[in-house]
Steps between C-alpha positions, in 0.01 A plus 500: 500500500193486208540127541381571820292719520310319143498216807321691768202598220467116413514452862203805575338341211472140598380615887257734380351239227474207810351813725247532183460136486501442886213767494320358221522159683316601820213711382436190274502310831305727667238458237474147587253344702613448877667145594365355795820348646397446895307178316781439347794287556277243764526167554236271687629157517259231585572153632350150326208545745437816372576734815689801415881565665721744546234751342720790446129744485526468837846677572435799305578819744490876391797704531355670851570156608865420418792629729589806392858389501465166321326776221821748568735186466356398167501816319880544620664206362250459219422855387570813646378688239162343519277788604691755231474287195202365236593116527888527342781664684700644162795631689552133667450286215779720306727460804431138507539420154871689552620296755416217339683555179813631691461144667409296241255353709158547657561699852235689544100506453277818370141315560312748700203346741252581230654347240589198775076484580476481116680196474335334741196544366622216205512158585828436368770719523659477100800701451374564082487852380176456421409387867721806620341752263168347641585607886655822363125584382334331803708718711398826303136356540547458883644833580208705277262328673598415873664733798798387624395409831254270268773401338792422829171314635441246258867462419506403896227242509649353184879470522663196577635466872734187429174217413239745667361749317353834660638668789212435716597094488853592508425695832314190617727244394826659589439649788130399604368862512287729247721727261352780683684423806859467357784633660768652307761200574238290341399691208824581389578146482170405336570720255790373402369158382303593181823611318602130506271277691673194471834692629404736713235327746639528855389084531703430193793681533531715876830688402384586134153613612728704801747698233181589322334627777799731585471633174175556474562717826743707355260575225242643762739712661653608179132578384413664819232282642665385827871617700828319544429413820146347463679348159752332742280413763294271239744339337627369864156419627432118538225330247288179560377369262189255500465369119165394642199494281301748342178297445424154554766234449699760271875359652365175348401587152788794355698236292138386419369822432856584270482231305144594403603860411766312329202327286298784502784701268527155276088480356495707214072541528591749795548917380838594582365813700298492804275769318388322265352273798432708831678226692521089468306263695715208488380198576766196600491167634681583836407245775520666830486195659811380286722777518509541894527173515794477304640883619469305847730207399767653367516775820473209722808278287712754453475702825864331576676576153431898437732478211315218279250592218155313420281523180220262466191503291116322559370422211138325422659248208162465327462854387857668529335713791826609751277544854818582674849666432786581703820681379736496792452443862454824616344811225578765725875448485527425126248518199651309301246217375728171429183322394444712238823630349782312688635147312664232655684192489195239548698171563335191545163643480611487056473104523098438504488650184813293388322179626169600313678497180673191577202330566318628188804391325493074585613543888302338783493597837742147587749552191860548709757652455861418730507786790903495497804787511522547133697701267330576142694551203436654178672635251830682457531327870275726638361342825264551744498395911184551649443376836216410747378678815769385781669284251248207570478244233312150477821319281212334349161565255256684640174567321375846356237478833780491758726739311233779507422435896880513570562767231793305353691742299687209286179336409378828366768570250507162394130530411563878378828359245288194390224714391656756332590843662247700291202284635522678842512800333232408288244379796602800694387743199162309496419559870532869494870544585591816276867543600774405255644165594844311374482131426754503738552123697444716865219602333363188661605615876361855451804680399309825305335739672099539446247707673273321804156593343642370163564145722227525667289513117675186421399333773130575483519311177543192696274627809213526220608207331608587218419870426687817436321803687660884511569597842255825554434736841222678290190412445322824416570881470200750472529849464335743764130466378538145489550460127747174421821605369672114563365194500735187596475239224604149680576293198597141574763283216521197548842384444574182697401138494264471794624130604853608495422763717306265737785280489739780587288658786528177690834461453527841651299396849811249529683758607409489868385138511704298754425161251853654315700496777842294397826665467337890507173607609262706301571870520151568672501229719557684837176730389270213444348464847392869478331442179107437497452492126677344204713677334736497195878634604828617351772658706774678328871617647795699352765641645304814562142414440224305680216411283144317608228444295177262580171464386187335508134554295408820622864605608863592432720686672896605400764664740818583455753590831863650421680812501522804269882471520483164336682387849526109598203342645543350845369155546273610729347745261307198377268498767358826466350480082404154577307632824372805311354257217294249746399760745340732210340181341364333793359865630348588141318138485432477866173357499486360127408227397853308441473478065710280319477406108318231438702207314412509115361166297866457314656481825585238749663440843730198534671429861855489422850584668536855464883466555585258216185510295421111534191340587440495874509199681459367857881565544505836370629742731303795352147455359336786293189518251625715228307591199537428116386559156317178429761259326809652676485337795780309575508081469744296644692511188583860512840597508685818650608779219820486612567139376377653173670876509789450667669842443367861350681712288385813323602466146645811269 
């Protein structure tokens, strides 16, 4: 019994010395000078031409104009208490932190919607102490200053409605009607999203965003703001929903306009809080132009497939400037940005960078290789089976030229085992791909998984012959008075030979040239008629993925088509990447002047057989120029590797 009550004291003790301290705290933050948070938290985004979009000034509302039961809704699921409290609910946190220790886990939430605006009001959301014991203050520093109808009303126009932030463009988007005119079946399922956005959207997930809704409508009637009956009659009502835009070509630009936020929280020259800035300007190189064209191919090729994903990325090679992004094929039923944070098998798209290094390493565009079914060995009797597309084989040697337009998976390991595993690994480091690679013999076919903007880097080395760029969506950020925070820095390294480059560029406009039809036809063929510039190509397939990439001067643009399931690819899922890719060049260049590279002084063109790698002659059935480094062009005393190599092993 003194063991308890000595208990209770230390108990009184400790609540009246955080009462003191609590006390202490906000007459200190009283004493402060007033935040001006309705600046706060803004973001004007303008395109490369300068023009603002999706200027989120402009959907401000007050609090007379938002539906008194989307306002009702919120403060029932998110704090009831929010009218009766200075910015932390005491008596919830201590029940929440109980359940979650009986639990062992993390059940239940005590943020009230002050302390919810103040974290919002930082750019990123750190889970520190020090970042928490920063929005503890901010909180205290909100609640001297503000009313809580101040308060409710910027947390309202700030919060984020599953990609659209403010309740005014979540009216408009969802439901194509201002947030003063809400009914209470919508409302109570807006309000639902912010708890989880990427969850609880009713165009991501209808039955999630559904349960929440119910329970959200228990929590009104429970709190007293509407009956059972009105509760019931809600929940039952029918909702369209629009998930038009909310300012000009919005649909078009939300994976755009993530994976700039995504930036944004990445450049360390930017305050972490919003007040330190009154709002960003943020200036990017969105091309309008570009992104509904490409939004518009990817509706249009995969109207018939509503289960297959898309990614793609438009990126100027010169600078590292991405002028149009895409993260799925369809924002408003998922979020989730595969261009930016999803990796994938890239397949045959890996062997351009393989045949750069094997060119830099004594390889000519004619040295062959046999194209047969082949088993590799190595040691401990480890072996290896890869096999081509369709199981099509020549029997014979092919050149490096014809492998490349026919994507011959044996020719590529062959070069890949010859060379070394590590070189591939090697080249791909040098060109900007980051993720960890094996020296792995698939390696060669594209076995490891690596982000499409990563791919797409290492391309624009060879689209700007020879240069390493960093892909960038920013080009500027400027606080509210126009003061530069961020400045984009668009260094260029050069770290390839420019003839080799050349060399491998044209090899890469073989892929849909009908002068290398024999046993297979180049991959692009079928697409060639529909082409009006020239282009370098490489196609990619796994068993899941679809890969694309092509390029010219001022141009490249990657896609990727699968599923999120890792599911098999249909055959005819080919078709829809490869349509993606020439419809979203062609309509970005449309009415360019067609810009190839022009061919450098160590470099010559020699009309050969592209199929064997021999001189051409009046009786050759397929006549080609292809280009060489001075001195390697071949003479009619040129022999075929194989005679030389006639089997690779990896040794211990």
């Amino acid at each position: 019994m003194k063991k308890l009550k000595k208990y209770f004291k230390v108990l009184i003790v400790v609540i009246l010395f955080l009462a003191f301290l609590y006390g202490g705290l906000y007459l200190i933050a009283r004493l402060t000078p007033k935040l001006e948070i309705k600046e706060a938290n803004k973001y004007v985004f303008y395109d490369i031409s300068g023009n603002s979009y999706n200027n989120s000034d402009e959907s401000w509302v007050t609090l007379e104009n938002i539906s008194e039961h989307l306002k009702n809704a919120t403060i029932s699921i998110e704090d009831k208490n929010f009218y009766n409290h200075q910015g932390f609910d005491f008596l919830r946190i201590l029940k929440a932190l109980y359940v979650n220790i009986i639990n062992g886990k993390t059940l239940q939430g005590a943020s009230t919607i002050s302390q919810q605006y103040a974290k919002n009001l930082f750019l990123t959301f750190d889970k520190t102490w020090s970042r928490k014991i920063e929005e503890a203050w901010l909180t205290l520093r909100i609640e001297t200053h503000y009313s809580k109808n101040d308060i409710l009303e910027g947390y309202l126009n700030t919060i984020n409605y599953g990609g659209i932030f403010g309740i005014e463009d979540a009216s408009k988007y969802y439901f194509n009607k201002s947030a003063k005119d809400l009914n209470l079946a919508e409302a109570s399922m807006l309000a639902g999203i912010p708890k989880s956005p990427s969850h609880y959207s009713p165009l991501v997930d209808a039955d999630a965003a559904k349960k929440r809704q119910k329970i959200i409508l228990n929590a009104m009637v429970k709190n007293g703001y509407i009956t059972e009956k009105e509760a019931d009659n809600a929940y039952n009502t029918t909702l369209t929903y629009i998930g038009g835009t909310i300012s000009n070509n919005v649909s078009s630009i939300m994976y755009y306009q993530d994976a700039v936020l995504d930036e944004l929280k990445s450049i360390k020259t930017i305050p972490t809080s919003f007040l330190e800035t009154g709002g960003l300007k943020i200036y990017t190189y969105l091309d309008i132009k570009a992104q509904s064209v490409l939004d518009a191919s990817i509706k249009k090729n995969t109207a018939e497939n509503r289960k297959i994903q898309v990614a793609s990325v438009v990126m100027n090679p010169n600078n590292g400037q991405i002028i149009a992004l895409s993260g799925g094929r369809d924002y408003n039923t998922s979020q989730y940005n595969r261009a930016t944070k999803s990796n994938r098998q890239v397949g045959s798209t890996m062997k351009p960078l393989l045949y750069y290094a094997a060119l830099e390493n004594g390889f000519t565009p004619t040295t062959t290789f046999t194209s047969e079914k082949t088993i590799f060995t190595f040691s401990e009797n480890k072996t290896y089976s890869p096999s081509n597309y369709g199981d099509l084989y020549a029997d014979k040697p092919i050149t490096m030229t014809a492998a490349l337009a026919y994507s011959d998976n044996i020719y590529a390991v062959k070069t890949h085992l010859f060379l070394g595993e590590e070189t591939l690994v090697d080249t791909a480091k040098r060109v900007g791909i980051d993720n960890t690679l094996s020296p792995i013999p698939s390696l060669a076919l594209g076995s490891m998984e690596i982000n499409l903007i990563e791919m797409t880097q290492g391309y624009a080395a060879f689209a700007n012959e020879g240069y390493k760029v960093e892909p960038h969506l920013i080009s500027k950020v400027e606080d509210k008075d126009g003061n530069i925070l961020y400045q984009a820095d668009e260094i260029k390294e050069n770290i390839l030979n420019k003839n080799i480059v050349y060399v491998l560029n044209e090899m890469l406009a073989n892929t849909y040239s009908a002068d290398l039809i024999d046993y297979n036809y180049p991959t692009m063929l079928n697409y060639a008629s529909k082409m009006t510039k020239k282009y370098a190509i490489k196609t990619g397939t796994t068993i899941s993925d679809r890969l694309i990439f092509g390029y010219n001067k001022d141009l490249i643009v990657g896609v990727w088509t699968g599923y999120d399931d890792n599911s098999e690819t249909p055959s005819d899922d080919i078709s829809i990447s490869r349509n993606i890719w020439l419809e979203t060049i062609e309509g970005c260049l449309e009415g360019k002047e067609d810009k190839w590279y022009k061919t450098p002084n160590n470099v010559v063109g020699v009309l050969v057989d592209p199929i064997s790698g021999k001189l051409a002659t009046n009786s050759s059935k397929n006549k080609k120029i292809i280009y060489y480094i001075k001195g390697t062009e071949p003479t009619m005393s040129d022999s075929p590797l194989d005679d030389i190599i006639p089997t690779i092993k990896e040794e211990d």
